[in-house]
N, C-alpha and C positions, 0 to 999 in steps of 0.2 A: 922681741919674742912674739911670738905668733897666737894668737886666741885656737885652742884647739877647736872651737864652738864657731868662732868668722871663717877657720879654714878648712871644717864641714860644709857650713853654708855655702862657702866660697867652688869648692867642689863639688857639692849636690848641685848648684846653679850652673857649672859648666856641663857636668855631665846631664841636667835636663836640656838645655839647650843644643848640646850634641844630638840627645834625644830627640829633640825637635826637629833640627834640621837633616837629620839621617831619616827622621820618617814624614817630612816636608818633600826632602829630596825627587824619592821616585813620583810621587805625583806631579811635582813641579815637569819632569822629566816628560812627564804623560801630556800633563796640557799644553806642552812644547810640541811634542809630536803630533797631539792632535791639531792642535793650530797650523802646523805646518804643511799639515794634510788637507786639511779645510779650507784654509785662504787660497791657496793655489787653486782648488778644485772649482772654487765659487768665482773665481776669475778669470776659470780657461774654459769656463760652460759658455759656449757660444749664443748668441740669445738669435732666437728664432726667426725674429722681426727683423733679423738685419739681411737674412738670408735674401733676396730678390729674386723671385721666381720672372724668366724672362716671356712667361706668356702675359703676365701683370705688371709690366714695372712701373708703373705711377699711379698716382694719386686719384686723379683724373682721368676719364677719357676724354673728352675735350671741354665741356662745360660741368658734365655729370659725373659724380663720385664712384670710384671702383672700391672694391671691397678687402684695397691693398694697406696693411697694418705700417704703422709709424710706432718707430722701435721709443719706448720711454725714455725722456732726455733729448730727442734728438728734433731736428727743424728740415722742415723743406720750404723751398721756397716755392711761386708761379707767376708766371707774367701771362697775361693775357691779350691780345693787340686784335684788333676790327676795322678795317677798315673800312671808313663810311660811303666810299662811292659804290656804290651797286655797278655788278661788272656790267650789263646791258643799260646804263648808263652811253647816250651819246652814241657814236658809231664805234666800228672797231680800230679807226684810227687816232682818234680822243683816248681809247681805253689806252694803246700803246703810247700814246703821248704823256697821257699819266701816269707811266709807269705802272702800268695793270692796276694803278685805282691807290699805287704806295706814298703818291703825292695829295692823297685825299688828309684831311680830317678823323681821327680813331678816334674809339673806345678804346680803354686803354685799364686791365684790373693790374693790381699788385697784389699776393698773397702771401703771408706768412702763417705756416702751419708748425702745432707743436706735440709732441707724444707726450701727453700730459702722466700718462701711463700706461702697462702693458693692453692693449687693446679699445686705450682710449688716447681719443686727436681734438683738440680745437683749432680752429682756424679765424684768422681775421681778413677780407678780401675789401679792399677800396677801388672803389672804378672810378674815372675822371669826372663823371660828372656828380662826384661829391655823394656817390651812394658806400654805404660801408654794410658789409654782410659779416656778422660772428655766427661761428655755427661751431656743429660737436659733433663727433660720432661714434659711437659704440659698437662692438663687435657682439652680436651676440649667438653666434654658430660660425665657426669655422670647417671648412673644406677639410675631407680627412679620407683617407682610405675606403671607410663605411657609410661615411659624409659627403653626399654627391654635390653637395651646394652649400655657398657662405651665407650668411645673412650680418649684415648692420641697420643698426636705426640711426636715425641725423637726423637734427634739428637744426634750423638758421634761423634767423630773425634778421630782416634788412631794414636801413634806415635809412632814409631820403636826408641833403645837407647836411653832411658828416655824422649822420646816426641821431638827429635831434626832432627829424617829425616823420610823419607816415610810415608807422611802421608796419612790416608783412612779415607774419612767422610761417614759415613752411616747419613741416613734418614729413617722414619718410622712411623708406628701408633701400636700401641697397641689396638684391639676392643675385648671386654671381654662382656659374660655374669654369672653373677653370679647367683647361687642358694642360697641366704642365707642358710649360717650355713652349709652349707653342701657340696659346690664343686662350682668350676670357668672354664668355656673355653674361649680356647684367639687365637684367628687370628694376624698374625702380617706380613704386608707387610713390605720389607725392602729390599736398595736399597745401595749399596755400591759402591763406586767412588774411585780406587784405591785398588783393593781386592785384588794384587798381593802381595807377600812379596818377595822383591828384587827388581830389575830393568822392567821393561815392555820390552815384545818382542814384536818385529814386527807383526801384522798381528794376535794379539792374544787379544781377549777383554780384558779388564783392569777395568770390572765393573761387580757387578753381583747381580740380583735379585731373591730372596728367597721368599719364606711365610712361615714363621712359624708359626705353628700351637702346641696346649696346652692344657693341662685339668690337674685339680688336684682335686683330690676325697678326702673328709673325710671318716672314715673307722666309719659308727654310728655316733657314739656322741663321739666317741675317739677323742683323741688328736696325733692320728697315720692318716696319709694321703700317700695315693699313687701319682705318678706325673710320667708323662707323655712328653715329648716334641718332634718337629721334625722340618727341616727348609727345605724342599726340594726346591732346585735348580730351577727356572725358566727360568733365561737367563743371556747370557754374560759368564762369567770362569766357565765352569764346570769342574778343573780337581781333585775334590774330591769325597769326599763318602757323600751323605746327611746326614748332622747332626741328631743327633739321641740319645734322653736319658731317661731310665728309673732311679726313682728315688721310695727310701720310707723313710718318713720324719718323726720328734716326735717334736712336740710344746710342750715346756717347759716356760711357764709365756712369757716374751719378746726374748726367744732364742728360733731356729730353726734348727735341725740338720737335714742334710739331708745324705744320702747312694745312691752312684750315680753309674752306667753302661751307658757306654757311648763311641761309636764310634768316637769320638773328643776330645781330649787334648782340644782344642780351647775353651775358655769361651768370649772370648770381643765380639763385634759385626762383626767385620772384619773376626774372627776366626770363627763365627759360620757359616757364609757366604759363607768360601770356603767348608767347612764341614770337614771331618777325611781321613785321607791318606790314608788306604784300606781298604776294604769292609770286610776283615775278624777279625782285629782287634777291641778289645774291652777293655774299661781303668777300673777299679775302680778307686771311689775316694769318694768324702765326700765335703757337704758347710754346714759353722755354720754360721746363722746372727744374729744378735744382734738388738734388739730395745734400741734406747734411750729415752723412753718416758711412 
């Protein structure tokens, strides 16, 4: 026989629970839709940084920073290559005998760069002779309709044998204006603290401030660019030759080969800084980078 008093309970407990779940229902229903609304939307919003504008597409212009963003998450790569005979090295038949100077002795960097986040890069750059450069940099104005120019700041710190003595920190901005689709100029003040390699002399600056100066041209609607760079000496050590590189490039999908002339072995920041060792010398060489994205 049935308790009339457990088969109240027994049905006031089902009918609360219907209760519940009849007025659980529509909202469950709600935050179904809106989730279904939102994940999609937040996963088909293209992010900015991936877009490549093809008057900018690298990182680089051949030694010097452009003021082009690395999407958060994402890696590029750079290879650097110098080679060390000076073309007016010997006559011009020694030069063709060494294969335009490619059977010489290089400098040689590896870079990996990372988008540590939306408008922020770190980088770690190793050169052959045991020098290692980590640097960073920040976007702090972007190019915009009403915005005729970019701005970033970067900092590097370089270390002589694998980053354990003489170290030089540079500071700096990158200010770039872009031509969509078609070509980039870049100003870059930069300031280096320890730009000697070796010991510091007496009575001899031990810092030295540059500007480098840039442009890189698309050739039409090709995918061939000319490049341009220069860093000349402002104050503090002047005992080199002002940096100085021409370059001609071919963008292939996410790779970048570049063919470089160039008064400096030096590709880090420290390197560009002091500039090339005589005014008559001149290097070939070559940078490939890589997009991961």
């Amino acid at each position: 026989m049935i308790d009339p008093a457990a088969d109240s309970r027994y049905n006031h407990g089902t009918l609360e629970a219907r209760m519940v779940r009849r007025s659980a229902a529509p909202l469950t229903v709600f935050l179904l839709a809106v989730l279904s609304l939102a994940i999609p939307a937040a996963a088909q919003t293209p992010d900015p940084d991936r877009a490549v504008d093809p008057g900018q597409p690298d990182f680089t212009l051949s030694a010097l920073p452009t003021t082009m963003r690395l999407p958060a998450g994402a890696f590029g790569f750079r290879l650097t290559h110098r080679f060390a005979r000076p073309i007016a090295s010997g006559s011009t038949g020694d030069f063709f005998r060494d294969f335009f100077g490619f059977d010489s002795a290089a400098r040689i960097g590896l870079e990996l760069r990372y988008g540590l986040r939306p408008g922020t890069q770190v980088a770690i750059y190793r050169t052959n002779d045991r020098a290692i450069q980590l640097s960073a940099q920040q976007t702090v104005m972007q190019q915009t309709g009403t915005r005729w120019i970019g701005v970033d700041a970067f900092v590097a710190v370089d270390g002589a044998d694998n980053f354990t003595e003489d170290y030089a920190t540079s500071v700096g901005a990158v200010v770039s204006h872009l031509f969509p689709k078609q070509a980039a100029i870049y100003a870059h003040p930069i300031y280096v603290r320890n730009v000697a390699e070796g010991p510091a002399v007496d009575g001899v600056p031990d810092w030295s401030m540059c500007l480098g100066l840039g442009i890189r041209y698309r050739l039409g609607q090709s995918k061939v660019y000319v490049v341009a760079e220069a860093a000349p000496q402002l104050g503090g050590l002047k005992d080199g030759v002002d940096h100085l590189t021409f370059a001609v490039e071919r963008r292939a999908g996410a790779h970048m080969f570049q063919f470089t002339v160039s008064n400096n072995l030096g590709t880090s920041m420290r390197q560009v800084a002091r500039g090339g060792v005589n005014s008559g010398d001149w290097y070939v060489g070559f940078n490939l980078t890589r997009r991961f994205y």
